[in-house]
DRENDO-1510 file (C-alpha; in Angstrom, 1 decimal, always signed):
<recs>
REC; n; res; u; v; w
REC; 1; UNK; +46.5; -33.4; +206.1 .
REC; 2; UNK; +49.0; -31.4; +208.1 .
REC; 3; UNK; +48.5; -27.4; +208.1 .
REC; 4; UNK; +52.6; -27.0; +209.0 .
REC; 5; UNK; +54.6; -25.0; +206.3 .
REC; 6; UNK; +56.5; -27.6; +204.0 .
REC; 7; UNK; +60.3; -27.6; +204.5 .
REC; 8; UNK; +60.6; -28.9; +201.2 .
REC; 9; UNK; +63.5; -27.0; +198.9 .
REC; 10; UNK; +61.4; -24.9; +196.0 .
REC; 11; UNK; +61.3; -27.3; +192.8 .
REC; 12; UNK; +63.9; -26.4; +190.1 .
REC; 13; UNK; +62.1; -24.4; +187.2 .
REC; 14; UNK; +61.7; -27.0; +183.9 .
REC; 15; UNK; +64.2; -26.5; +181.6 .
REC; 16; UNK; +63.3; -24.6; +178.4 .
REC; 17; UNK; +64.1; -25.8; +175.2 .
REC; 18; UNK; +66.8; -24.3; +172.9 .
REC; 19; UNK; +63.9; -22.9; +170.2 .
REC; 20; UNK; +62.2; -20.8; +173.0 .
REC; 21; UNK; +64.4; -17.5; +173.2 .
REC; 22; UNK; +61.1; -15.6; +175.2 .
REC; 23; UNK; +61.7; -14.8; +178.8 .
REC; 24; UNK; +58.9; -17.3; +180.6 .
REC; 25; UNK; +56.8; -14.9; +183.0 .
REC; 26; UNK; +57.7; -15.1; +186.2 .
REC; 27; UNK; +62.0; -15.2; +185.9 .
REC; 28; UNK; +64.2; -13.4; +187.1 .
REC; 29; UNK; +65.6; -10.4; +185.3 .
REC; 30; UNK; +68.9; -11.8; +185.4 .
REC; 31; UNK; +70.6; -15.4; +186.7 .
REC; 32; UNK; +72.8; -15.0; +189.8 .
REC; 33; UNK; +76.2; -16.2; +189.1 .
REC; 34; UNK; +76.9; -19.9; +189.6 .
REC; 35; UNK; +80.5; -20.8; +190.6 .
REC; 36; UNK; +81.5; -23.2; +187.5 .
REC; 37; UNK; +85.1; -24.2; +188.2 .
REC; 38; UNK; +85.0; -26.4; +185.2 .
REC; 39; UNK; +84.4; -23.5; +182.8 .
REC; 40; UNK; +86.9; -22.6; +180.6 .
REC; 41; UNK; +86.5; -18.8; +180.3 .
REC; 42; UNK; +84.7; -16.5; +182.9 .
REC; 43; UNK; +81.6; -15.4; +182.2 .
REC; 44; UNK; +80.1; -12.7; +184.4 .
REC; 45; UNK; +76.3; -11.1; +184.6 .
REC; 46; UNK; +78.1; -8.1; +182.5 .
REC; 47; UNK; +79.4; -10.4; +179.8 .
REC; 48; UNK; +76.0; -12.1; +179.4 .
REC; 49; UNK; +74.0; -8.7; +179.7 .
REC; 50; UNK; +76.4; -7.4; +177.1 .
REC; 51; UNK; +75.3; -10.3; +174.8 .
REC; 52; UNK; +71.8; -9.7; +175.2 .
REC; 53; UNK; +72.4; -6.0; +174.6 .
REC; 54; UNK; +73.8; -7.1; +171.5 .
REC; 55; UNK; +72.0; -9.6; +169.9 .
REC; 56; UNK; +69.0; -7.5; +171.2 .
REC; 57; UNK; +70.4; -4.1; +169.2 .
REC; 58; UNK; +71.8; -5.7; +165.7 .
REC; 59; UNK; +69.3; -8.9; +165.4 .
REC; 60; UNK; +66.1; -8.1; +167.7 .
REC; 61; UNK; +66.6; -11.4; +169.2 .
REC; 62; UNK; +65.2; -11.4; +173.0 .
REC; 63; UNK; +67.6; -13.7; +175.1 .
REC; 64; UNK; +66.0; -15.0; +178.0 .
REC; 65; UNK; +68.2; -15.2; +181.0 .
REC; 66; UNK; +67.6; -18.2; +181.8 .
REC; 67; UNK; +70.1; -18.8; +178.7 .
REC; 68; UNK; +73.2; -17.5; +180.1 .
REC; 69; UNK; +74.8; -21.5; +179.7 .
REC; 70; UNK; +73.6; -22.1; +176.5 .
REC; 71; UNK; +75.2; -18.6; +175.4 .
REC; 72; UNK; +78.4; -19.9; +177.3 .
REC; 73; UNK; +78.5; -23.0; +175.8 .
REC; 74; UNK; +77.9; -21.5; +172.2 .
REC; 75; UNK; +80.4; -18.7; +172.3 .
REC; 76; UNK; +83.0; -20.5; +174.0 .
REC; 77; UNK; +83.8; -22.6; +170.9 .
REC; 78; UNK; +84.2; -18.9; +169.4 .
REC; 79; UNK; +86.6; -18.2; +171.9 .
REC; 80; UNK; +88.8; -21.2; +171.6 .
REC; 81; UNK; +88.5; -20.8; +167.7 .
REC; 82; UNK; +90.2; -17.2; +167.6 .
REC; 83; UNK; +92.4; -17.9; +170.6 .
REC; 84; UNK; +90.9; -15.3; +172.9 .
REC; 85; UNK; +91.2; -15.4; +176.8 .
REC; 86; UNK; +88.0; -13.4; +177.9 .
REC; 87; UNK; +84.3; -13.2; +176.7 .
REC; 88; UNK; +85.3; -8.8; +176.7 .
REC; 89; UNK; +88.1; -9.6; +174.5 .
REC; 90; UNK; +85.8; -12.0; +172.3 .
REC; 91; UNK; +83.1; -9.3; +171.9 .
REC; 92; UNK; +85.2; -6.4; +171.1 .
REC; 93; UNK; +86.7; -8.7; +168.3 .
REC; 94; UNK; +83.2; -9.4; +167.3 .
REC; 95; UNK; +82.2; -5.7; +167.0 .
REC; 96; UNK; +85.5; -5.3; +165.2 .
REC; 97; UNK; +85.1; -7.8; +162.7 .
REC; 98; UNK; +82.1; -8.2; +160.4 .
REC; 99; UNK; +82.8; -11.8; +159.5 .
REC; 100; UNK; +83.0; -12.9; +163.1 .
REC; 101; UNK; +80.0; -10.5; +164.4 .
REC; 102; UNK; +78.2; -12.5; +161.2 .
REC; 103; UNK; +79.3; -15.9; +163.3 .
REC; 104; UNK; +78.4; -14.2; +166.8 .
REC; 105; UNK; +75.0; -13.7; +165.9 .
REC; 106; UNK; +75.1; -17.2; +163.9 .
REC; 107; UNK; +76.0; -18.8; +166.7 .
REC; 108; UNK; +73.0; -17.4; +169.1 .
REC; 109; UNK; +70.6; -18.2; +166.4 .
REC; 110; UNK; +71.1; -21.7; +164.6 .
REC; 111; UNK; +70.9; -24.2; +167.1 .
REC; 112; UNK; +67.5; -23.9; +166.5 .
REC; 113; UNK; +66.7; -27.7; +164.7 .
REC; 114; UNK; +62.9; -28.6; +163.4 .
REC; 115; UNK; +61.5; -31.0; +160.8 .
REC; 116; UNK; +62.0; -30.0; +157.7 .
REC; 117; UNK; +64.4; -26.8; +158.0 .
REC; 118; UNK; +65.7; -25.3; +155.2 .
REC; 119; UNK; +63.1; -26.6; +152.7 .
REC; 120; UNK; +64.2; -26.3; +149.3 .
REC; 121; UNK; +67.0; -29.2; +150.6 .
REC; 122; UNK; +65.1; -31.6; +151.4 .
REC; 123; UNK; +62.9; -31.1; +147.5 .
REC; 124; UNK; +66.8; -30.9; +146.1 .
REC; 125; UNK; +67.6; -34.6; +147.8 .
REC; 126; UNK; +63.9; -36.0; +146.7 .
REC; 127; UNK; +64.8; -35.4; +143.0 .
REC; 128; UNK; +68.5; -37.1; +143.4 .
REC; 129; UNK; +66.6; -39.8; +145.4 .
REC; 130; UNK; +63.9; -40.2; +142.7 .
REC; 131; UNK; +66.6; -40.9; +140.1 .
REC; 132; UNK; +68.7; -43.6; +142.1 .
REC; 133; UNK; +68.3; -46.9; +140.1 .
REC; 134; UNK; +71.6; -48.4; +141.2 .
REC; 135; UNK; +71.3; -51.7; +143.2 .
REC; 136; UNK; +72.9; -50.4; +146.3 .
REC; 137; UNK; +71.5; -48.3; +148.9 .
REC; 138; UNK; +71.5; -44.2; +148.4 .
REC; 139; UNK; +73.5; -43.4; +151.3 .
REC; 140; UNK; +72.4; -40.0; +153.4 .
REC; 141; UNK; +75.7; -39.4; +156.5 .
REC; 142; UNK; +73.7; -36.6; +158.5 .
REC; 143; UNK; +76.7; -35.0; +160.8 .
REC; 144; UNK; +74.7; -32.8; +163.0 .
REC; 145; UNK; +72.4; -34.8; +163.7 .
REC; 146; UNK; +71.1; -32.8; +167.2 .
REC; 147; UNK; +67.6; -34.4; +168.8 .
REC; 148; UNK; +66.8; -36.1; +165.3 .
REC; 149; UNK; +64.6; -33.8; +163.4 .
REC; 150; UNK; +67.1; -33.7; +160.3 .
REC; 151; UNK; +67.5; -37.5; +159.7 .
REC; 152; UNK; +64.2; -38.0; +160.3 .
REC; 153; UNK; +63.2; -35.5; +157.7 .
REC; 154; UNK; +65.5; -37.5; +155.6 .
REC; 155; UNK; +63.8; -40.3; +156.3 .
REC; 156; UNK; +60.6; -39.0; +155.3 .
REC; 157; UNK; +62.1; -37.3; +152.6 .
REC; 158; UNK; +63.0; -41.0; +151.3 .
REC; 159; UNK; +60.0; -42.5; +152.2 .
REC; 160; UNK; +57.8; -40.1; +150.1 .
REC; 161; UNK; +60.4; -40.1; +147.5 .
REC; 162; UNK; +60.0; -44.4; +146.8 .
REC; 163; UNK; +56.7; -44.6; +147.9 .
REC; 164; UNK; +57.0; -46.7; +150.6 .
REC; 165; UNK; +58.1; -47.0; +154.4 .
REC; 166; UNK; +61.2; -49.2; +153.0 .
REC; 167; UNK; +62.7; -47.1; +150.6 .
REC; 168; UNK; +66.6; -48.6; +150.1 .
REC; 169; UNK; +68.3; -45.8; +151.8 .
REC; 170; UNK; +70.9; -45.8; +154.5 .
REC; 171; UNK; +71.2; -43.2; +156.6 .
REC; 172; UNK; +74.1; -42.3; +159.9 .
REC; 173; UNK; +73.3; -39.4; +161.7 .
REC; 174; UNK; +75.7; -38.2; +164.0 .
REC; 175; UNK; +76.8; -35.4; +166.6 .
REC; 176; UNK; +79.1; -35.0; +169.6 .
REC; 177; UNK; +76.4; -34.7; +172.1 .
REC; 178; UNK; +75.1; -38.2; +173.1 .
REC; 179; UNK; +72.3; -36.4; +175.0 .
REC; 180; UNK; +70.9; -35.0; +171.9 .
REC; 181; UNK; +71.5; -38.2; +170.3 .
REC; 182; UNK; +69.2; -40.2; +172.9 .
REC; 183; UNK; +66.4; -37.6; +172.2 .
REC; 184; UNK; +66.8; -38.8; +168.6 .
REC; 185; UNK; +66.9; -42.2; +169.2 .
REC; 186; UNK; +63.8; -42.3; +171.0 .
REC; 187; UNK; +62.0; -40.3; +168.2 .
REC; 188; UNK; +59.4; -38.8; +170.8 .
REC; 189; UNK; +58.0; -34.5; +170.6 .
REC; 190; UNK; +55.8; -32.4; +171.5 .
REC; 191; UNK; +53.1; -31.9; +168.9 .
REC; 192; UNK; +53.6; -28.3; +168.4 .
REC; 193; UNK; +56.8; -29.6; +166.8 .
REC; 194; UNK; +55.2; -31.0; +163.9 .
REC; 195; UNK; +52.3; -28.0; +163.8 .
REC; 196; UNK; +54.0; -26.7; +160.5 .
REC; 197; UNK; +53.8; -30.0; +158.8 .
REC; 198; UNK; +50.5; -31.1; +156.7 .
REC; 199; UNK; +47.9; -33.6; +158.3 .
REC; 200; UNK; +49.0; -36.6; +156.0 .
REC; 201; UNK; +52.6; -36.4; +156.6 .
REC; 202; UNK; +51.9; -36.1; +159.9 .
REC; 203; UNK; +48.9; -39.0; +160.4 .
REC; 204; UNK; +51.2; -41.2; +157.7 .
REC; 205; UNK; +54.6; -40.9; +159.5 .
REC; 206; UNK; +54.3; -40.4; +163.8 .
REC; 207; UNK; +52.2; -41.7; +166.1 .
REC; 208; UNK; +50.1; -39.7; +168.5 .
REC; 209; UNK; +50.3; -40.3; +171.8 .
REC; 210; UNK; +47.2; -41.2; +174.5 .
REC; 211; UNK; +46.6; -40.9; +178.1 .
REC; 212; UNK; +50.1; -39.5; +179.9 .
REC; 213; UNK; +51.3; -39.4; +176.4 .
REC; 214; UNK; +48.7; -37.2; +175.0 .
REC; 215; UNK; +50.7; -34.1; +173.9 .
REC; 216; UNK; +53.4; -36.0; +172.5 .
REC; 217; UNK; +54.3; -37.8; +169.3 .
REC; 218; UNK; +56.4; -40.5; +168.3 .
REC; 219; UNK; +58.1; -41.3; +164.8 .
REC; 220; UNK; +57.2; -44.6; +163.2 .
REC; 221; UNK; +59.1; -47.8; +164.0 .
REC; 222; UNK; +59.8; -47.6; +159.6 .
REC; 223; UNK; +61.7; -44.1; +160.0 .
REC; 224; UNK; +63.9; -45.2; +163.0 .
REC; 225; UNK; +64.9; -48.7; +161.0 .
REC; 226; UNK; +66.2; -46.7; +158.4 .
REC; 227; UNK; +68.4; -44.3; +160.5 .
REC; 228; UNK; +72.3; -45.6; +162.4 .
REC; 229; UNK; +72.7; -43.0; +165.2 .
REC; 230; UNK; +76.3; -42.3; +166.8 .
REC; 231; UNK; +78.7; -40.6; +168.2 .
REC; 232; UNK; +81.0; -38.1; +166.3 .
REC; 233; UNK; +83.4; -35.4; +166.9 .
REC; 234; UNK; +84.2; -33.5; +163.8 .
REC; 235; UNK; +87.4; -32.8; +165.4 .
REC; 236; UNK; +88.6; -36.4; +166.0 .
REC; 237; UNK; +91.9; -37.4; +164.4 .
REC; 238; UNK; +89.2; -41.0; +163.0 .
REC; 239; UNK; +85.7; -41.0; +162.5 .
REC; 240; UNK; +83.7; -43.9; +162.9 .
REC; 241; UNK; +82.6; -44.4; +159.4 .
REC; 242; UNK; +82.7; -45.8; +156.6 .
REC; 243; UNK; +81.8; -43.8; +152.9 .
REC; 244; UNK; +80.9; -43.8; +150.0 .
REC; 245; UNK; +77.5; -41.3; +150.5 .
REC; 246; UNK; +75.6; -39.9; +147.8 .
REC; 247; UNK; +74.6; -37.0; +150.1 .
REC; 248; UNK; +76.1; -35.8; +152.7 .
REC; 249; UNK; +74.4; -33.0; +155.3 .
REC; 250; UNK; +76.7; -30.9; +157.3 .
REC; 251; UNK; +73.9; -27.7; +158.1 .
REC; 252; UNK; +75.4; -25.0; +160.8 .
REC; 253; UNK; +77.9; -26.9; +162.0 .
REC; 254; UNK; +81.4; -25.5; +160.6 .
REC; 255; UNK; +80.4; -21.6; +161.7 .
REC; 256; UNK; +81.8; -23.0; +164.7 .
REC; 257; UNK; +85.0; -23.7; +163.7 .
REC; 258; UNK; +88.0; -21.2; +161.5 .
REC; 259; UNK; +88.4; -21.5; +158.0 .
REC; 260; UNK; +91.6; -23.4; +158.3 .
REC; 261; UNK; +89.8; -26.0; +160.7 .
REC; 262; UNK; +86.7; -25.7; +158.0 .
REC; 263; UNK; +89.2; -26.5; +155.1 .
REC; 264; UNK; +90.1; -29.6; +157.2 .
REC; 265; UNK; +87.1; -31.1; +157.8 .
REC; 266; UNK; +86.0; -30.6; +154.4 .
REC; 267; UNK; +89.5; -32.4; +153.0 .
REC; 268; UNK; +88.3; -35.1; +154.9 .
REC; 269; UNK; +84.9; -35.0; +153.6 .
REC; 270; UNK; +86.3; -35.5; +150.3 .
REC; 271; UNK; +86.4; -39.2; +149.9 .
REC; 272; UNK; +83.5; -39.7; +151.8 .
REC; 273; UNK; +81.3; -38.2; +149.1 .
REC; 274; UNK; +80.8; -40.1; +145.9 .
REC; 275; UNK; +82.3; -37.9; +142.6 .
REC; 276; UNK; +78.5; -37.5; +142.0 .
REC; 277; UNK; +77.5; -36.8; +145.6 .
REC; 278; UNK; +76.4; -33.5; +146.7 .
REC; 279; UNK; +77.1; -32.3; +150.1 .
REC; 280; UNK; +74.6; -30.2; +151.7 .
REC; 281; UNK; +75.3; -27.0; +154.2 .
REC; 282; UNK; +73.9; -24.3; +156.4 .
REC; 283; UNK; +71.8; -21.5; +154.9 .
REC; 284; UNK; +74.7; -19.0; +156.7 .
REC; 285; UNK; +77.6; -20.9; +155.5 .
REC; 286; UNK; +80.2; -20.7; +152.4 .
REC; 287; UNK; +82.7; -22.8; +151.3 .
REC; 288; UNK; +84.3; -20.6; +148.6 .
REC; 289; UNK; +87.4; -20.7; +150.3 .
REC; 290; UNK; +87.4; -24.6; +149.7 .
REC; 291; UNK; +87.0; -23.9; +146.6 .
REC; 292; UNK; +89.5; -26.6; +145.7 .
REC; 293; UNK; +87.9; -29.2; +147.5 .
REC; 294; UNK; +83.8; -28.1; +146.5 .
REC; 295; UNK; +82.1; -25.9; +144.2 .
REC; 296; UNK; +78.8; -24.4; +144.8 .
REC; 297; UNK; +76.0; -25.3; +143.1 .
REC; 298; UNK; +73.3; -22.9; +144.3 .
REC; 299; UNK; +71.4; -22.6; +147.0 .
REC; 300; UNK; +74.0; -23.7; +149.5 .
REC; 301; UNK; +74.6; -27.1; +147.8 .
REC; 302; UNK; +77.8; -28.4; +146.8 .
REC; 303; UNK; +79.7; -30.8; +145.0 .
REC; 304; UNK; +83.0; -32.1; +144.4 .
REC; 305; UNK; +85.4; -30.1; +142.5 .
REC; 306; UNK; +87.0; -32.1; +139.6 .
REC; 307; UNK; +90.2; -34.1; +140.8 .
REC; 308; UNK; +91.9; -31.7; +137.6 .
REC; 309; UNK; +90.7; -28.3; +139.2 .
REC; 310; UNK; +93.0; -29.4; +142.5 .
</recs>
């Protein structure tokens, strides 16, 4: 073995995943700045330390630097949403305005996707599920879809709720990212991602994985069969899809967008959803002012309002 120094460029630190908001030991303080001519807004080391400063002061939430894109990337859509031309002018808006500093801190925080999230939906959809005894599939459309734990808690969800591992349920999860979507697709995590979960759902509905896999764990071939994943912008003038659903899940998705965008999408969700469907949304969200479109149920669950009351 040779004893000369390697020339060899150092390796490019692992990417952390979106859940992790801790600082790993060992990085730097702060990112240097990366010339990104395809950015759409400047973002300096002041802007993102002013975020950090922030999020630290009203929400205790610890941004690692190494998330100075992901910040971007989140609080650009912000930016393009209320028509402003620079992440100073964003934030001072933000401070400003308690309904967007409510969406600013939204924004840094609900990205972060598990099994099972938001609980009480998934027991709300097993007792609609339970009482399907129509001939046709129940039909789940899952619109943020991310790296697949939400559909595949559907899944489960269905599967427990029928008994079996071919419950007659359809389900189309969908997002704009097709990187996330080829995470779902593939249907493999680590196993700390399914730590909160019992040991029979678990043992009854993923796979562990042995030798190079150890560490990991795949979902069963039965939950993947029972999921459609594509591509979807929200924002497209067509979708790719074809309704009636009897549930619908749009969870932390329209925070990104204004209330006359919201009202939109929503208009279009309308004759997707069966009169009887209920449409499901993110623990932060309120559609009150769609009120003539969906009326709350509780517990951010929704339904159609009566074709009279519009």
């Amino acid at each position: 073995m040779s004893d000369k120094p390697s020339l060899r460029a150092p390796r490019t630190p692992p990417a952390v995943r979106p859940s992790v908001l801790g600082r790993p030991e060992g990085t730097p303080a702060v990112r240097p700045s990366i010339a990104a001519p395809e950015r759409e807004f400047e973002f300096s080391n002041g802007d993102f330390e002013r975020v950090r400063a922030l999020i630290y002061k009203h929400a205790g939430i610890s941004l690692s630097p190494i998330k100075q894109d992901m910040v971007y990337s989140r609080l650009a859509r912000r930016l393009r949403a209320r028509g402003d031309r620079t992440f100073a002018e964003y934030l001072d808006r933000a401070q400003r305005e308690p309904e967007e500093w409510e969406t600013f801190v939204n924004s840094l925080t609900t990205n972060l996707t598990s099994f099972f999230r938001e609980a009480h939906h998934f027991d709300i959809l097993a007792e609609r599920l339970r009482k399907h005894t129509a001939k046709a599939p129940f039909r789940i459309w899952c619109s943020a879809a991310s790296t697949g734990e939400e559909p595949y808690s559907l899944a489960i969800t269905a599967c427990e709720a029928f008994n079996t591992l071919a419950p007659p349920v359809q389900i189309v999860a969908t997002d704009i990212d097709t990187n996330v979507l080829a995470t779902a697709q593939k249907g493999v995590y680590g196993i700390e991602r399914v730590e909160r979960m019992s040991r029979e759902r678990v043992q009854r509905f993923f796979l562990k994985g042995t030798g190079s896999q150890e560490g990991q764990v795949r979902v069963r071939p039965d939950l993947q069969r029972l999921i459609e994943f594509k591509r979807i912008n929200l924002l497209d003038k067509s979708w790719a899809l074809q309704g009636p659903f009897d549930a619908m899940f749009c969870r932390n998705v329209m925070i990104y967008f204004d209330k006359p965008t919201q009202h939109a999408i929503l208009e279009r969700f309308v004759p997707l959803l069966k009169p009887d469907g209920l449409l499901f949304a993110g623990h932060s969200e309120s559609f009150l002012h769609a009120a003539d479109l969906f009326r709350s149920m509780g517990r951010t669950v929704y339904e159609r309002t009566p074709a009279r009351a519009r």
